[in-house]
C-alpha positions in Angstrom: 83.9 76.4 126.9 86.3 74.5 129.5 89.9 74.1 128.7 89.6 70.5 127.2 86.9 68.8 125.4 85.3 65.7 126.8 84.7 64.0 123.6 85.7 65.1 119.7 84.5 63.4 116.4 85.3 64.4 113.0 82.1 64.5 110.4 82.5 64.2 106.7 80.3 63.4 103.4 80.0 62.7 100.5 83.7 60.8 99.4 82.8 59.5 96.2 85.5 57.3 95.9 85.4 55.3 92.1 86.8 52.5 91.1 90.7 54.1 90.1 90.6 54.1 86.4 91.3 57.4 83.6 87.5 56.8 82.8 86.0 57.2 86.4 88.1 60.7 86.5 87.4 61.8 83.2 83.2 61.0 83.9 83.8 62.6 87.3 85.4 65.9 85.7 87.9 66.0 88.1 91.7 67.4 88.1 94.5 65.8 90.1 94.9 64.7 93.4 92.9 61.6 93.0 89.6 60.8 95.0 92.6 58.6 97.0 94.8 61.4 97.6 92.1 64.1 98.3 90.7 61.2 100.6 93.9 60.2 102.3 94.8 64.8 102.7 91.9 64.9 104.8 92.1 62.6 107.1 95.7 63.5 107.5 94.7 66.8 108.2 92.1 66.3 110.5 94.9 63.9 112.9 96.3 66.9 112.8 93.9 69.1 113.8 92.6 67.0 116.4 94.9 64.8 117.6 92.6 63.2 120.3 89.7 61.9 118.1 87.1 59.4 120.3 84.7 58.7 117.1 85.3 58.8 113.6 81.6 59.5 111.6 81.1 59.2 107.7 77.6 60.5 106.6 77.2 58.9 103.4 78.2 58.1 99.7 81.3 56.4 100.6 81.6 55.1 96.9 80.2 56.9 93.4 78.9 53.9 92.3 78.8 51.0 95.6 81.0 48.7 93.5 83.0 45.9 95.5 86.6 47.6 94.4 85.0 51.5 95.2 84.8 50.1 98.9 87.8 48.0 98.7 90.0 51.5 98.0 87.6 53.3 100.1 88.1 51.0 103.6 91.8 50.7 102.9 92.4 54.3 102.5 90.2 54.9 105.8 91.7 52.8 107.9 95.4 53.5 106.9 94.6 57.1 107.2 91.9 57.6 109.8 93.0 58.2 113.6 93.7 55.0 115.2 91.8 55.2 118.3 88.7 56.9 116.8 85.7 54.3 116.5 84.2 54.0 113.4 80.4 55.1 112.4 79.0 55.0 108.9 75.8 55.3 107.1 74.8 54.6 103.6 74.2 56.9 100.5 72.1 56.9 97.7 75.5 56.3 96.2 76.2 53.2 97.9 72.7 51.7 96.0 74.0 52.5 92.4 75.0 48.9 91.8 72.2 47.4 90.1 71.8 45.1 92.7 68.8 44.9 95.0 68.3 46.7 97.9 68.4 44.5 100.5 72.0 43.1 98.5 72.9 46.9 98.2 72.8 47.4 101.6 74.2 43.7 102.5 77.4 44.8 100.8 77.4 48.7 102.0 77.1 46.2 106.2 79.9 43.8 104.9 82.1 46.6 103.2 82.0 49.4 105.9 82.4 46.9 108.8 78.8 48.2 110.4 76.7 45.7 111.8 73.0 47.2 111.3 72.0 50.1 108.6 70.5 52.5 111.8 71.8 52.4 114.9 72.1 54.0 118.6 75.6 53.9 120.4 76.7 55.3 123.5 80.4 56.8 123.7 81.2 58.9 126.8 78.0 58.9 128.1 77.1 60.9 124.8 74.2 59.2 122.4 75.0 59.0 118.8 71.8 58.0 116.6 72.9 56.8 112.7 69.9 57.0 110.3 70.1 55.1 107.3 68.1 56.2 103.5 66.6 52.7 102.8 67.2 53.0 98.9 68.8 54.5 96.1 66.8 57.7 95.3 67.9 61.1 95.3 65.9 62.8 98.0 66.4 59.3 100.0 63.9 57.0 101.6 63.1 56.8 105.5 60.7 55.1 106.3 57.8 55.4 109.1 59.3 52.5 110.9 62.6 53.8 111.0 61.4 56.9 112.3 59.2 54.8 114.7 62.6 53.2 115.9 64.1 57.1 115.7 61.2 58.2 118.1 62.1 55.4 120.7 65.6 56.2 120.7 65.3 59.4 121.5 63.0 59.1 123.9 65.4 56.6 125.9 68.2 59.5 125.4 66.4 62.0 126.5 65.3 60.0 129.4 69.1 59.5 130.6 70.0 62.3 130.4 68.1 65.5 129.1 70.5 68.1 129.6 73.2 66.3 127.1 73.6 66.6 123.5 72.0 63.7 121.7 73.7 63.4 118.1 71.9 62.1 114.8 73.8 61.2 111.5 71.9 60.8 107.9 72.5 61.4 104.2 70.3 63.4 102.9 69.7 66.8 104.7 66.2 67.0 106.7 64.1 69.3 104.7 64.2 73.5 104.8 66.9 73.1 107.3 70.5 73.9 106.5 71.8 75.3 103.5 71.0 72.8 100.3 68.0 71.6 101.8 65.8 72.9 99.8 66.9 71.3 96.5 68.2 68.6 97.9 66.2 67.9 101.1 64.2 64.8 102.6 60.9 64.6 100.9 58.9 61.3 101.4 58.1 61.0 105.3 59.5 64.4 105.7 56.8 65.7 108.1 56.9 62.4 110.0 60.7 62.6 110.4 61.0 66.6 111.7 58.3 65.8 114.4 59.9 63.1 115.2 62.9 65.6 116.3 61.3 68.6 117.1 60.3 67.5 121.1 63.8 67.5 121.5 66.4 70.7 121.4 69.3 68.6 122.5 69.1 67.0 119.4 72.1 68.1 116.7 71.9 66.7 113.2 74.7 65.9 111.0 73.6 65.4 107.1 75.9 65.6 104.0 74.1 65.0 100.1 73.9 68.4 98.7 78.2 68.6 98.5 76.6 72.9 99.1 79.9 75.0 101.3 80.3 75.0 104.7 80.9 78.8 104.2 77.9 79.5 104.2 76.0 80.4 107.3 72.7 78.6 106.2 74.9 75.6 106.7 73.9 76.0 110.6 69.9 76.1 111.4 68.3 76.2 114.3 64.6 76.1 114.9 63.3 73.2 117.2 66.3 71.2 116.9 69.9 72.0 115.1 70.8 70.7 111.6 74.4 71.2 110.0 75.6 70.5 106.8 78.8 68.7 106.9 79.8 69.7 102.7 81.9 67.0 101.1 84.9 65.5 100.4 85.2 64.8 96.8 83.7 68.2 94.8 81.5 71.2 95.6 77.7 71.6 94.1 75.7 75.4 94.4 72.3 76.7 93.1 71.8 76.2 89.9 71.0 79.7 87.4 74.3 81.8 88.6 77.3 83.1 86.0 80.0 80.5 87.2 77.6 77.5 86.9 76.5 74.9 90.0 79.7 73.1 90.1 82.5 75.7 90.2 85.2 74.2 92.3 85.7 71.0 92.1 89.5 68.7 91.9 92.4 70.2 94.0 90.1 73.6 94.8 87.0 72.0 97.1 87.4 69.5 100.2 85.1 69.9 103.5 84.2 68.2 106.7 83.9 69.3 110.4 85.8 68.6 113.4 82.9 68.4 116.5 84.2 68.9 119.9 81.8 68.2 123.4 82.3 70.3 126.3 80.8 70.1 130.0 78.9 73.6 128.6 78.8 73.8 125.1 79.2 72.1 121.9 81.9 73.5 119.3 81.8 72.7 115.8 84.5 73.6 113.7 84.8 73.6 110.2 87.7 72.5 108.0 88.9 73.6 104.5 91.0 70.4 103.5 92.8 72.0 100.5 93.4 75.4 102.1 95.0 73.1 105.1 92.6 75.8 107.4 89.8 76.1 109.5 86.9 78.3 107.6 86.1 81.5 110.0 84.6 81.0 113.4 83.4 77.5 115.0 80.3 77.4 115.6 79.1 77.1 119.2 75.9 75.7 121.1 75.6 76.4 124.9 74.8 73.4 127.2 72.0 72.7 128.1 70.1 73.7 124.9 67.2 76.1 125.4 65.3 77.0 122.2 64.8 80.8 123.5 68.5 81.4 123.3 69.3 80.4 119.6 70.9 82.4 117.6 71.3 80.3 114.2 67.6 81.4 113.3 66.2 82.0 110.2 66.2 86.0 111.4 69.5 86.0 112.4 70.4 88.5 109.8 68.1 91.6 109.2 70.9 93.9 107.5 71.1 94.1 104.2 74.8 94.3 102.4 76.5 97.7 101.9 79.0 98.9 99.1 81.9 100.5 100.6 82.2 103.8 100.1 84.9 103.7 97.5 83.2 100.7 95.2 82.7 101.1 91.6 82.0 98.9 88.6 84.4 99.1 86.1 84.5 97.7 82.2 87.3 95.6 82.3 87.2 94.2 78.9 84.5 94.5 76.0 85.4 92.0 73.2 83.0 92.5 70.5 84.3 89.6 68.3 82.6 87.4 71.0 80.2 89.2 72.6 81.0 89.5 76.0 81.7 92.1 78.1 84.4 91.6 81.6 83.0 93.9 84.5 84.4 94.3 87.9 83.4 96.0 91.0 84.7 95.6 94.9 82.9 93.4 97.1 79.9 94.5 99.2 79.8 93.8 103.2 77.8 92.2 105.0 77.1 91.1 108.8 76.4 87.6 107.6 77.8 86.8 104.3 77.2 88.1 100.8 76.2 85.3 98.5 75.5 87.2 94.9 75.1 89.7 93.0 72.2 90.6 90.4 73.2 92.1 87.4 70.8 94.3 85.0 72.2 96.0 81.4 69.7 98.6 80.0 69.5 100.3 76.7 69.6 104.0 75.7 66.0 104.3 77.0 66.7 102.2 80.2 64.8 99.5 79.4 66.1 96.8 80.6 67.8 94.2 78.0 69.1 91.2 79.4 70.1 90.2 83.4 72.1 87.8 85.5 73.1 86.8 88.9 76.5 85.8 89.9 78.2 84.5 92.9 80.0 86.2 95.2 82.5 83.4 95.1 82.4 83.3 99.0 82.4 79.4 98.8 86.3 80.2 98.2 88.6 80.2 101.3 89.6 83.7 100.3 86.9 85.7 98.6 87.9 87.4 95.5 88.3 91.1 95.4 87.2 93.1 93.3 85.4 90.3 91.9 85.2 90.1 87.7 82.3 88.8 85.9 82.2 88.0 82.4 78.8 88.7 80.5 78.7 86.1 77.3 76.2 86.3 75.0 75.2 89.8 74.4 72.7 90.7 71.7 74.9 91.9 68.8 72.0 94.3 68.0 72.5 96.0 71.0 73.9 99.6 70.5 76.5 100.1 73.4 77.1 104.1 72.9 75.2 104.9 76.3 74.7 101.4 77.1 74.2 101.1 81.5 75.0 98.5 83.9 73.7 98.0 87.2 74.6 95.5 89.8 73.0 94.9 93.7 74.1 93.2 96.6 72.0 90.0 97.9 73.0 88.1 101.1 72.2 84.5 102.0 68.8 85.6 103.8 67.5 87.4 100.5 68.3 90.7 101.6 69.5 93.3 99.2 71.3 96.5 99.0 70.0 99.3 98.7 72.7 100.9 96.3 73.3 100.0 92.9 76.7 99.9 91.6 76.0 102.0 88.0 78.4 102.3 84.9 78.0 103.0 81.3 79.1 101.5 78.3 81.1 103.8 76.1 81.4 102.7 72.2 83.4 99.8 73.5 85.8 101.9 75.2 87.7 100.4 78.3 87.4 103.2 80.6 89.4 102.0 83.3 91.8 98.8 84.0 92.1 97.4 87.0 
């Protein structure tokens, strides 16, 4: 990459400001700072970081709830905060709809609110084309329809056409379908076909999509196939896969705050990404040589083809067994992995080794710092279970599925804590 970027744009998601009142936090489940002061700590931060910003690009759900005052604190926060010179590009959420006012009045106040003069949109900064998408209604997965993507065809086209060994940049809410990291729960559906064909004649194209509020540590949240998608995670709180130990919202308040900081080169594009509340960038920036040829990416689905390994020294260890409530505090050192280790399955067998009951739990990599050893708490337990020569097993999986081939392996001693830690 040369010495100074050409042009740099910060991308974030998924605010959620609310209307400022103890109810709004309380429904929210939130801790302090405020949606206003988490808000106002990013955008801080990302002057910071990038003190030369050309373009300033919000991918949806502004507001929780699209009312007039959720914009009003929303804009006035943004523009105190934001850089001054960055221009400002915004598309709507399925947030912004949740007014109980029409669509067309929906998005006639998301136009009027956010300053923008048209819900999808091509501008041209630098040279550099910037395509926003907007989801035409309120609904989870969103709604894009075949004339938008129509539109989306001919805009691309007339990019391409300019200048086919640049970048061309498109913004929407909701991620495109089986792309990055959240996609599949929380991906495009209706038109989703329609809209990935639309994209996949052109390799230049990189996507920017929030919605799914899923990490940025993860390294699904890059994809490459025909085209490249990234996630941009949120500002407001984080969201995981349902079905785990610590539950799909497990950081939320002062622990979870996301975006990406996107800097344009003569030879490559550099994405960074930022952990607001940590005040840090999370690992490596992600970087796509210029000009984009399919053959040489590397954020594939088969990037990773190693499954994680225990070090040498790892053990799980009782922790805590507190029969009065049935739950049982293990703890073992964190696997490695080339890519990232995303959980763990657990498995407790009887005296015969039949298996009795099992679980899966993060690896808690969505935190800045990954916790190690990591301890797991196991409620519920059978109180029938007899625990004299009770076993515990736990594997390794990483965030392409593969699994260790070690289990960790301890046994459950009449309640005894064998070893603290």
């Amino acid at each position: 990459m040369g010495n100074e970027p050409i042009l740099v744009f910060p991308v974030i998601s998924d605010v959620h400001i609310g209307p400022g009142d103890d109810e709004e936090q309380q429904a929210m489940d939130v801790q302090e700072p405020t949606d206003i002061e988490k808000y106002a700590a990013a955008l801080n931060l990302l002057r910071q970081l990038a003190p030369a910003q050309d373009v300033m690009v919000i991918v949806g759900d502004l507001t929780n709830q699209g009312t007039v005052p959720e914009y009003t604190r929303h804009m006035e926060t943004l523009m105190t905060h934001k850089h001054p010179d960055a221009e400002l590009l915004i598309t709507i959420g399925n947030h912004d709809y949740w007014n109980n006012l029409p669509v067309t009045e929906a998005q006639e106040r998301f136009l009027h609110m956010s300053g923008m003069k048209h819900l999808y949109q091509q501008y041209v900064i630098k040279g550099y084309h910037f395509i926003m998408l907007a989801t035409e209604d309120g609904t989870t997965h969103g709604l894009y329809s075949l004339d938008q993507i129509e539109w989306l065809k001919s805009q691309l086209l007339q990019a391409a056409q300019q200048d086919p060994d640049k970048p061309i940049f498109v913004f929407l809410h909701q991620h495109i379908a089986d792309t990055v990291y959240g996609s599949a729960e929380w991906g495009i559906q209706q038109n989703k076909e329609a809209l990935y064909e639309a994209l996949r004649p052109y390799p230049q194209v990189i996507t920017f999509s929030g919605h799914s509020h899923y990490p940025l540590n993860d390294p699904r949240s890059i994809h490459q196939r025909d085209f490249t998608s990234v996630g941009t995670g949120s500002i407001r709180y984080m969201e995981v896969e349902k079905g785990r130990i610590q539950g799909a919202l497990p950081l939320k308040g002062s622990e979870f705050s996301q975006g990406l900081i996107v800097e344009v080169y003569h030879d490559g594009v550099q994405i960074r990404r930022i952990d607001f509340c940590e005040q840090a960038e999370i690992s490596e920036p992600w970087l796509i040589p210029l000009p984009v040829i399919t053959s040489t990416f590397k954020y594939t689905d088969n990037r990773d083809q190693s499954p994680p390994v225990f070090p040498t020294d790892a053990r799980l260890l009782v922790h805590n067994w507190d029969k009065s409530t049935s739950s049982l505090t293990i703890a073992w050192k964190q696997a490695n992995d080339d890519q990232q280790v995303h959980h763990y399955e657990i498995q407790l067998f009887d005296d015969d080794d039949q298996l009795l009951q099992q679980w899966t739990a993060f690896s808690e990599s969505y935190r800045y710092t990954m916790p190690d050893p990591l301890v797991i708490t196991l409620s519920d337990l059978p109180d029938d279970i007899m625990y004299t020569t009770a076993k515990l097993t736990v594997r390794a999986v990483d965030s392409f599925g593969y699994k260790s081939d070690e289990w960790l392996t301890c046994r459950v001693e009449d309640g005894q804590i064998r070893t603290r830690i």
